[in-house]
C-alpha positions as CSV (number, residue, x, y, z in Angstrom):
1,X,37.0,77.0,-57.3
2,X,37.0,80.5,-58.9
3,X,39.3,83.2,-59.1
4,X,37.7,85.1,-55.9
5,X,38.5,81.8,-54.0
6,X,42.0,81.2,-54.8
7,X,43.2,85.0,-54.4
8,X,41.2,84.7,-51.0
9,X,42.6,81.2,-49.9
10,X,45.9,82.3,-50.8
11,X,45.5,85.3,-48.2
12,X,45.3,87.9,-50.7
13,X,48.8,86.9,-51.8
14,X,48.5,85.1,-55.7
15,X,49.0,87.8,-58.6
16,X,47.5,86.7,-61.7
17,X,50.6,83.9,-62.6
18,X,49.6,82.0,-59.5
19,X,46.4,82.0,-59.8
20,X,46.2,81.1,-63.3
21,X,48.6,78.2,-62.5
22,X,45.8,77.4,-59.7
23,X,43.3,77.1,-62.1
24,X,45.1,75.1,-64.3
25,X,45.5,72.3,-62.0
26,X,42.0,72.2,-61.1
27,X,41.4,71.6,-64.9
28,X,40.3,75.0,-66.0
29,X,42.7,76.0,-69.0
30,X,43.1,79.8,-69.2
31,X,46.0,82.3,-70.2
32,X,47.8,84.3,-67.9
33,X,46.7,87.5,-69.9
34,X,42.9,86.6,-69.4
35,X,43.4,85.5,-65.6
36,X,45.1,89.3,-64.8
37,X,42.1,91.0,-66.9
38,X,39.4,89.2,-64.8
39,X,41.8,90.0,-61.4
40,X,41.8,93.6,-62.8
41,X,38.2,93.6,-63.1
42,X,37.5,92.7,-59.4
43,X,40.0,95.1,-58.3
44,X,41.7,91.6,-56.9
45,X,45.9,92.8,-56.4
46,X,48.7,90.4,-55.4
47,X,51.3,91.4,-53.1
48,X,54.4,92.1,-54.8
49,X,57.6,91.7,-53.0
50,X,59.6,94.3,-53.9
51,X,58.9,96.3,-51.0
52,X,61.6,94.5,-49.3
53,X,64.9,95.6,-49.6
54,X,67.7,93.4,-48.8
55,X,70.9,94.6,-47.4
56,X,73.2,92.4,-49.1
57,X,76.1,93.1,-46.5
58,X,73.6,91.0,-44.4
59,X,72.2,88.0,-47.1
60,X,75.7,87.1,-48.4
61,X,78.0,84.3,-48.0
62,X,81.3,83.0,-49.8
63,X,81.7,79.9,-50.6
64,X,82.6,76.8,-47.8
65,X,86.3,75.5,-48.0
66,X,85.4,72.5,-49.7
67,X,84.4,74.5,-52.6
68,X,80.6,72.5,-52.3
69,X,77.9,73.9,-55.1
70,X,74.9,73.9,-53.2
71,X,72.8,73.7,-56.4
72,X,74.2,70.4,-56.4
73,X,72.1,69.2,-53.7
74,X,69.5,66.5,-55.5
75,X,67.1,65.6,-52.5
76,X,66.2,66.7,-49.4
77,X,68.4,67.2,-46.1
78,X,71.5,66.8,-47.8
79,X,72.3,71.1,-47.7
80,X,70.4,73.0,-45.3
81,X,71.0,76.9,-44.9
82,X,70.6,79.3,-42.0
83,X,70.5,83.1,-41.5
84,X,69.0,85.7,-39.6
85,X,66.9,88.7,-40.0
86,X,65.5,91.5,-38.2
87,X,62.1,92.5,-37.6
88,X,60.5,95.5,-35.8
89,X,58.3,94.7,-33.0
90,X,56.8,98.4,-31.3
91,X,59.3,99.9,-32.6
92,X,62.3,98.0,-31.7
93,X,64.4,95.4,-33.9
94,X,64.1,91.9,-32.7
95,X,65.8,88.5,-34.7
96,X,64.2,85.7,-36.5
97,X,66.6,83.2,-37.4
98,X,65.4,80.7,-40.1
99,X,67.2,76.9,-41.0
100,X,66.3,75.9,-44.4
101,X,66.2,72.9,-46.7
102,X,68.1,74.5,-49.9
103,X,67.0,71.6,-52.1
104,X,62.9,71.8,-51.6
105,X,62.8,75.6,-50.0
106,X,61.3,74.3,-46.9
107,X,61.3,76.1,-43.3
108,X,62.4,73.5,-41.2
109,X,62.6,75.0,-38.2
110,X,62.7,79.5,-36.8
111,X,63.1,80.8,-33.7
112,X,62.5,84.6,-32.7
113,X,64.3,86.2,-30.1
114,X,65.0,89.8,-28.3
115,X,68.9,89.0,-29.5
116,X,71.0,88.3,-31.9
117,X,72.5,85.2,-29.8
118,X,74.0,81.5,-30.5
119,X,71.3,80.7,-28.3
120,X,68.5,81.8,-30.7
121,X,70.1,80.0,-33.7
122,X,70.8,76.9,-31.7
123,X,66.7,77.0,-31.1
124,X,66.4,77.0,-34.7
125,X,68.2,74.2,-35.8
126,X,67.3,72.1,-33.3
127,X,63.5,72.6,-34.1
128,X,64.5,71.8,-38.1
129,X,66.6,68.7,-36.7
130,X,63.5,67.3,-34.6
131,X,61.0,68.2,-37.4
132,X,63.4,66.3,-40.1
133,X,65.5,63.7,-38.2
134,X,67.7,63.4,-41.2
135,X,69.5,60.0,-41.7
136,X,72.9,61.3,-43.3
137,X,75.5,63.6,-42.7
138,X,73.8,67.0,-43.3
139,X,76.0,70.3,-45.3
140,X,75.2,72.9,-42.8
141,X,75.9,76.5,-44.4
142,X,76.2,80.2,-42.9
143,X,77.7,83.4,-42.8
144,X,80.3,84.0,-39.9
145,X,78.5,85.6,-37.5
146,X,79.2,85.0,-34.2
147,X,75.8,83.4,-34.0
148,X,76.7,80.7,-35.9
149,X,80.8,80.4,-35.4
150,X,80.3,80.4,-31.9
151,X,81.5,77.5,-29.5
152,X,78.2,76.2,-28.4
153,X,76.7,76.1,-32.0
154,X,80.1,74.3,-33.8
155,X,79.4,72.1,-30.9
156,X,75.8,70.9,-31.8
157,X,77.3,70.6,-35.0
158,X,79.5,68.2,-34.2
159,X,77.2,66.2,-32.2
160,X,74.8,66.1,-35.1
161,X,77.5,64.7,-37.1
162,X,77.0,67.6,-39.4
163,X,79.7,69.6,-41.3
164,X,79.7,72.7,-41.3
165,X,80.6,75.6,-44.3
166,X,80.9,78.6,-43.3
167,X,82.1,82.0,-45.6
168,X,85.8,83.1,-46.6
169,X,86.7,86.2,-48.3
170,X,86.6,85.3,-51.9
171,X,84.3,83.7,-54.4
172,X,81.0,85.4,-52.8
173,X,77.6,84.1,-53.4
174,X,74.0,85.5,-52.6
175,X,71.9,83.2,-50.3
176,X,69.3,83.9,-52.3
177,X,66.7,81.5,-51.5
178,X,66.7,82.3,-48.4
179,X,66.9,86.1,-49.2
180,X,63.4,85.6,-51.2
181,X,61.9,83.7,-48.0
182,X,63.0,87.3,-45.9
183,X,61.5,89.3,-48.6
184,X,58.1,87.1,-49.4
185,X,57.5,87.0,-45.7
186,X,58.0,90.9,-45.2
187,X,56.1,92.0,-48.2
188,X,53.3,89.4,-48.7
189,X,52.4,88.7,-44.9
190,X,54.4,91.8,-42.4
191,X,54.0,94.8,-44.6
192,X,51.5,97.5,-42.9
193,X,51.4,95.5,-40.3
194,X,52.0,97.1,-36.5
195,X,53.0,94.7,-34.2
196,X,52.9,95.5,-30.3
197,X,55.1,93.0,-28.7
198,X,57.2,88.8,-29.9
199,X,54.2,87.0,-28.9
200,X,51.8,88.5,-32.1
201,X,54.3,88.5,-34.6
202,X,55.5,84.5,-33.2
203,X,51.7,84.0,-34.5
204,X,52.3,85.9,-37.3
205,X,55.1,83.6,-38.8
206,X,53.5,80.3,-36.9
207,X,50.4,81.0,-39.5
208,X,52.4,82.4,-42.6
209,X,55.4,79.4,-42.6
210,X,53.1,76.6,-42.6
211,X,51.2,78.6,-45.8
212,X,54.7,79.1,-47.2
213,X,55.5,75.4,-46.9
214,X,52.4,73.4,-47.7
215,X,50.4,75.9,-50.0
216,X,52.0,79.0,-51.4
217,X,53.2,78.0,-55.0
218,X,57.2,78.9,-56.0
219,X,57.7,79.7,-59.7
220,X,61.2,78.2,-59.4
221,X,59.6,74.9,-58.2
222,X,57.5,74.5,-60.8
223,X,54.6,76.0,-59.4
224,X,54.4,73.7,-56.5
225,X,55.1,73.9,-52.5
226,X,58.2,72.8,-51.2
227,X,56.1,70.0,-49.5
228,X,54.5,69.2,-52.9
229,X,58.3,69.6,-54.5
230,X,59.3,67.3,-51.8
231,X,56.8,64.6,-52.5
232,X,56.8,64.8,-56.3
233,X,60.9,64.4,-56.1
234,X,61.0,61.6,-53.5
């Protein structure tokens, strides 16, 4: 597989540290400085995220009560994370809220919605808990929105079994994991995209998660997918 191939099969996504690191698994040794000359060359240009501009009022929590480090976190579905963000369908905001594994990355389950409701975040993690079916008491973290806080969600909680961690003034910390999910998904796949109505851009994020979780390589997993980090860390 050459250059051309992996900037195409990664959807036109993979700068030149991706691709070089591509390459290097498939056995062909080449430095990063070489790789972006022969991108430059072919006019081939990754996506850069930085189009995406968090509002950190919106991607922040504090930390639980139990004063738990979520780096601490050593396999999978021990912490997961959720949050919401907004996306503009026609012209109008609509809400994707995400559940993720904070150990391996991984979308484990989404739902998008018309509103911000405990009903579209109770869709979420009940997708990740059916996709997962974790066998231990899970750290479930948020922010305090009513969307999570609410009597209906602390309820599925409980019935899970899991415990919940939810912010308190003080101690603040960036979710910033799932922060460079929002902005990966909004600058490599979304941006200068026009979307008409929920049911094209639900097949927008059913095509770009799965890409995100099996194939898109994270520098701060070593280059792998969280399903590869997964595996490799079993």
């Amino acid at each position: 597989m050459d250059i051309q191939d992996i900037y195409q099969r990664s959807h036109r996504i993979y700068g030149s540290p991706r691709v070089q690191k591509e390459l290097a698994a498939q056995g062909q040794c080449h430095s990063r400085k070489r790789v972006a000359r022969l991108m430059a060359e072919e006019g081939l240009v990754g996506r850069c995220q930085r189009v995406y501009h968090a509002n950190p009022m919106q991607h922040r929590f504090f930390r639980n009560i139990d004063k738990l480090d979520l780096d601490q976190a050593t396999a999978p579905n021990q912490v997961w994370v959720g949050d919401v963000t907004y996306l503009k369908i026609n012209g109008i905001w609509r809400y994707l809220a995400v559940v993720m594994d904070w150990y391996s990355r991984r979308i484990i389950g989404w739902s998008l919605g018309e509103r911000r409701t405990v009903a579209l975040t109770v869709k979420a993690l009940k997708r990740a808990v059916a996709n997962r079916h974790p066998k231990q008491q899970v750290v479930f973290h948020s922010d305090r929105g009513i969307e999570y806080v609410g009597k209906a969600y602390r309820a599925l909680l409980d019935k899970l079994g899991f415990l919940q961690s939810i912010n308190r003034p003080g101690k603040m910390n960036d979710n910033a994991r799932m922060e460079s999910f929002f902005g990966s998904l909004k600058a490599e796949w979304l941006h200068g995209k026009t979307f008409w109505n929920v049911a094209q851009m639900r097949g927008e994020l059913a095509r770009y998660i799965p890409f995100y979780n099996y194939e898109r390589l994270h520098s701060s997993l070593d280059y792998l997918s969280p399903a590869d980090f997964e595996a490799a860390h079993s």
